[in-house]
C-alpha positions as CSV (number, residue, x, y, z in Angstrom):
1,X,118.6,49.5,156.1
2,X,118.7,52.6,153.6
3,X,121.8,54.9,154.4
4,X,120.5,59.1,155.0
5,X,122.3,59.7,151.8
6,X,119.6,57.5,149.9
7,X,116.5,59.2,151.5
8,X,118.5,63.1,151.0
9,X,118.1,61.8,147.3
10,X,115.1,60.8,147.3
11,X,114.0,63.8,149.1
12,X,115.6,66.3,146.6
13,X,114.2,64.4,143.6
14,X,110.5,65.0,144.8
15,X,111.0,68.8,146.0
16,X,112.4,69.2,141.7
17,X,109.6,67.1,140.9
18,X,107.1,68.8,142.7
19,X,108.4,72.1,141.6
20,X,108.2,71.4,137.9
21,X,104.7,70.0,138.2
22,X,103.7,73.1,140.0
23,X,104.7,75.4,137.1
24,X,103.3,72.8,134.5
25,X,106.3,71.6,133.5
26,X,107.8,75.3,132.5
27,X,112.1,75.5,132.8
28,X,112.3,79.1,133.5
29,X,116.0,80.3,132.2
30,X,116.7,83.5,134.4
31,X,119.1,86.4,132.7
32,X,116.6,88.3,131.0
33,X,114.2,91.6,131.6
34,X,110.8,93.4,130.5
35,X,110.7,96.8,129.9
36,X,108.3,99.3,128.0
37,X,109.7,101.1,125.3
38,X,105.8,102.7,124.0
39,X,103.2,103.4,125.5
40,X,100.2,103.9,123.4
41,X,98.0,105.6,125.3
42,X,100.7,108.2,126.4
43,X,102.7,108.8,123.2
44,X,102.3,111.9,121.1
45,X,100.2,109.8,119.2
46,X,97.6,107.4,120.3
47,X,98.5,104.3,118.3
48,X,96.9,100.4,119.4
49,X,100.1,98.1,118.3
50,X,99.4,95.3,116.6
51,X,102.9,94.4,115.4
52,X,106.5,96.4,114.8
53,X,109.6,95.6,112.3
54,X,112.8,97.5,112.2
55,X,113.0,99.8,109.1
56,X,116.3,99.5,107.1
57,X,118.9,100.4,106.7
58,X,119.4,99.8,110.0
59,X,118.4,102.7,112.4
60,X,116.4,103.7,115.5
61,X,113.2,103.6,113.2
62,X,110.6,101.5,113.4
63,X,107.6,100.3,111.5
64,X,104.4,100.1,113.8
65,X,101.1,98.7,112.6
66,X,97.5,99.7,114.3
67,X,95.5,97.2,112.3
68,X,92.5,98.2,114.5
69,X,93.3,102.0,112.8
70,X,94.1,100.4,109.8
71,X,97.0,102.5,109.6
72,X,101.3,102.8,109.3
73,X,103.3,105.0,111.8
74,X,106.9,105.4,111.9
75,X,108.0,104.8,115.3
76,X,111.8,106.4,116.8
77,X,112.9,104.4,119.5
78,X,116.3,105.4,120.4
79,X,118.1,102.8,122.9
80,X,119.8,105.9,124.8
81,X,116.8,108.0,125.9
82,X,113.1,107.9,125.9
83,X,112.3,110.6,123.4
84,X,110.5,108.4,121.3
85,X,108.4,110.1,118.3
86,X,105.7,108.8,116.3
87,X,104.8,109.7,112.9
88,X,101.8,108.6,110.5
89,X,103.5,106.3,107.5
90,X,100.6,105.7,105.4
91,X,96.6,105.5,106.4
92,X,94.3,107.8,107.9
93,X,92.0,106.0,110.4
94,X,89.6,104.9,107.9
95,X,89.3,101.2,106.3
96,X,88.9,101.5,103.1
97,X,91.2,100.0,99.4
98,X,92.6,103.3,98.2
99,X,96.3,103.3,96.4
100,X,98.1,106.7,95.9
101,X,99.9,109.2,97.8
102,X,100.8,108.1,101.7
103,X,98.4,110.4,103.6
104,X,95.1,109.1,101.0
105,X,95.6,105.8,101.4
106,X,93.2,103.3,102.8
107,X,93.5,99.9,104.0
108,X,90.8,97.4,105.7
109,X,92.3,95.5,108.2
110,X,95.5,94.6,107.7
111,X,97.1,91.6,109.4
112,X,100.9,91.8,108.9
113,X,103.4,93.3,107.0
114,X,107.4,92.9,105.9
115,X,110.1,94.9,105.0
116,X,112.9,95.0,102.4
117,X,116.2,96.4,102.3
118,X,115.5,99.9,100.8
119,X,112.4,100.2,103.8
120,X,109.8,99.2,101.3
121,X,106.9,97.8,103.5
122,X,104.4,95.1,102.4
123,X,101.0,94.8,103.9
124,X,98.7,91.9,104.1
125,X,95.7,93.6,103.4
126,X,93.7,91.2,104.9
127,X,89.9,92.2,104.2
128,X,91.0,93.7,100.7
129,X,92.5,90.1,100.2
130,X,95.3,92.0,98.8
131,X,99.0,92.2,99.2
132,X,99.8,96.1,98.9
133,X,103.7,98.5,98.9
134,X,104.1,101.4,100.8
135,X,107.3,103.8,99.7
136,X,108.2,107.0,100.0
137,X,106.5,108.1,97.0
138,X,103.2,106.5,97.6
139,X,101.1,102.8,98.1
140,X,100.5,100.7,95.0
141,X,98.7,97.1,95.1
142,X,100.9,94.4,93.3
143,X,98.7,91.2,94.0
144,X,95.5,90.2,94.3
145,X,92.4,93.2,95.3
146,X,90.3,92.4,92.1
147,X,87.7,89.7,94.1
148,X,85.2,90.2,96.0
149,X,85.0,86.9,97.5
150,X,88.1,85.2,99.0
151,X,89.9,83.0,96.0
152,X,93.4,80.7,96.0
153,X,94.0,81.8,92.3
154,X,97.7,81.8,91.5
155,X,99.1,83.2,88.0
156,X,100.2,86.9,87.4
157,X,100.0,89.2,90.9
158,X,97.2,91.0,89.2
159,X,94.5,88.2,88.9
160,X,95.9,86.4,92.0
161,X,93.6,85.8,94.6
162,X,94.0,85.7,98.8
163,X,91.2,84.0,101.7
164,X,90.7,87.3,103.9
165,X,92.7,85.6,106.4
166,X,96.7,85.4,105.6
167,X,100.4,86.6,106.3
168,X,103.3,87.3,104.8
169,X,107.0,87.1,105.6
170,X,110.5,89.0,103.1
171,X,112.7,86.5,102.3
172,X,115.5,87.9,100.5
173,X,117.4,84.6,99.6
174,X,114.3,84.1,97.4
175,X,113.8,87.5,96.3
176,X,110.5,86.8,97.3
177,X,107.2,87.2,99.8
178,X,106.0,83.7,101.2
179,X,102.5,84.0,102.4
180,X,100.7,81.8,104.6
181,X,97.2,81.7,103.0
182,X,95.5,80.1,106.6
183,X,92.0,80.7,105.4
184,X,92.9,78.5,101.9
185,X,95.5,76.4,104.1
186,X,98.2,77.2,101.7
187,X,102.0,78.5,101.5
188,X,102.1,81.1,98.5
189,X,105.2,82.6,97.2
190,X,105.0,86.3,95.4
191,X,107.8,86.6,93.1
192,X,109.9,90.5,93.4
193,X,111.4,92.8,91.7
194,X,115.3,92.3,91.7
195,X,115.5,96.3,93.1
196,X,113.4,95.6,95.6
197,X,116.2,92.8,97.2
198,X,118.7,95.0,96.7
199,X,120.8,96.5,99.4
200,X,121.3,100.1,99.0
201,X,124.8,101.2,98.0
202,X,127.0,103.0,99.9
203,X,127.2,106.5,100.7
204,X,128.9,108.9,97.9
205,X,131.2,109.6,101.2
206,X,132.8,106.3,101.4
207,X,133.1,106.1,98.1
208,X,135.2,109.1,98.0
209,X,137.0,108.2,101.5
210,X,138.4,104.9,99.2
211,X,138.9,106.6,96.3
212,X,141.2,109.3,97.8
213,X,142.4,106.4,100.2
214,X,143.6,104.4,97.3
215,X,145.4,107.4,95.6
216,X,147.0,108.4,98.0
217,X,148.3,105.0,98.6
218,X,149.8,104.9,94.8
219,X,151.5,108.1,95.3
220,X,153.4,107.0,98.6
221,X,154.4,104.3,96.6
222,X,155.3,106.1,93.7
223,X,157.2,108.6,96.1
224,X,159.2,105.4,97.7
225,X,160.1,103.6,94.6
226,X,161.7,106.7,93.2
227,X,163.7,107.3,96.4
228,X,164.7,103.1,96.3
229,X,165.3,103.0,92.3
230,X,167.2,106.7,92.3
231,X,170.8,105.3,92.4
232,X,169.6,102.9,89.4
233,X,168.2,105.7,86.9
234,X,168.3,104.3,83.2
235,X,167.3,105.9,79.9
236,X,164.2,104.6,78.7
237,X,166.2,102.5,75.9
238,X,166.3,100.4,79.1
239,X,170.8,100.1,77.8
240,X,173.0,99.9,80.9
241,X,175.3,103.2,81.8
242,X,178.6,103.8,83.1
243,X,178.9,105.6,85.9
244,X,180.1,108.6,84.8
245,X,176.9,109.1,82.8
246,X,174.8,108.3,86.0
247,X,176.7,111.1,87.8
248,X,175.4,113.3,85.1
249,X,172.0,113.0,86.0
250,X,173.0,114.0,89.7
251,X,174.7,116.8,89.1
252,X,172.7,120.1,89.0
253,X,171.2,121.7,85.6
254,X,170.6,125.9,85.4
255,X,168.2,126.0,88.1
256,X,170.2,124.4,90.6
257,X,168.2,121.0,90.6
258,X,169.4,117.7,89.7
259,X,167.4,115.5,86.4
260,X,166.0,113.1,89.5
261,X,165.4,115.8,92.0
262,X,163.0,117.3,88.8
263,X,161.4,114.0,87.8
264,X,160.2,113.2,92.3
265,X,158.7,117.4,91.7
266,X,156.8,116.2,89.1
267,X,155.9,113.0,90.8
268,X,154.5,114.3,93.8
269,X,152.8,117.5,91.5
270,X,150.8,114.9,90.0
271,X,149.9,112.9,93.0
């Protein structure tokens, strides 16, 4: 006859079973929370997200695209209050293919973008079939945009050609965009500039902080080899001296200083 520990086991096997069928075989791992950080419809400005990306260098900026507005906004999400602020980036509402300064330009569409190090964005363009750069001076194209119809030509950006369905991804390691062409069924690679993968450079600050840091370093230095070597003073003929011509240096001169006590002023005048 089967002990009640066998049938306990077999009882809690079939309530886990029953549970994981009943959630379609979903493991759900507790420890984490949902919260809304923008609301579209109640910001200062009424945006449809589509996707966002953090801007570097690393900040409480954001890049937020309406592809249904075909259009960029800057979003401030800061993680200790709820004052978040949006700001147009590039676009105005209106599809359109129009390069030039940020507030002009048009896009038609687009279906994902990417950003480098100095918070250049890229844009799929999907219906241009174009791959475009927004800065701070402006939007250029820098592949494809010259067909009409979609194409899978590869070759130099400006005769490149995309399907109007595709995404791109910044890989930096590469120096590179990889695209996933979908409508062609295709992984394409666009090629950057070496600026654009780049981190920027530090602040003129901490350049100055290490540069006075370091200084001030070699004059401590300077300051506690004099005091160690001062017993030790030699002429710079580098001959040994008796003693009585080492006492000479410590004895005062006219202004009541000794030859070492003068060289440490000098020392520390010039750190």
């Amino acid at each position: 006859m089967a002990s009640p520990v066998f049938f306990s086991v077999i009882f809690l096997m079939f309530v886990l079973f029953h549970q994981i069928t009943a959630q379609g075989g979903v493991v759900f791992e507790d420890g984490y929370t949902v919260s809304t950080v923008l609301d579209g419809d109640k910001s200062n400005v009424k945006v449809n997200p589509h996707s966002i990306l953090h801007q570097s260098p690393p900040s409480d900026m954001f890049v937020l695209l309406d592809s249904v507005a075909s259009t960029f906004y800057t979003v401030s999400l800061p993680t200790t209050s709820n004052d978040t602020v949006i700001k147009s980036l590039a676009g105005n509402g209106k599809p359109g293919f129009i390069d030039g300064d940020l507030a002009s330009a048009r896009f038609n569409k687009p279906r994902s973008f990417a950003v480098d190090f100095n918070g250049n964005v890229y844009v799929a363009d999907m219906l241009n079939r174009a791959v475009r750069k927004i800065t701070k001076t402006g939007v250029t194209t820098i592949a494809g945009g010259n067909s009409q119809n979609s194409g899978r030509t590869d070759g130099p950006a400006r005769d490149a050609s995309f399907s109007n369905n595709f995404e791109l991804t910044f890989i930096p390691q590469r120096c590179a965009l990889m695209v996933s062409d979908h409508g062609n069924r295709l992984v394409r690679q666009i090629n950057l500039k070496a600026a654009d993968c780049k981190r920027q450079s530090r602040s003129v600050l901490g350049t100055t902080s290490a540069w006075l840091l370091g200084l001030g370093l070699s004059c401590l230095l300077s300051l506690i080899l004099g005091f160690v070597i001062r017993p030790y003073v030699f002429p710079y003929t580098g001959r040994f001296r008796s003693p009585s011509l080492v006492q000479l240096d410590t004895m005062p001169n006219e202004s009541g200083e000794t030859n070492f006590d003068a060289l440490l002023r000098h020392q520390k005048r010039t750190c």
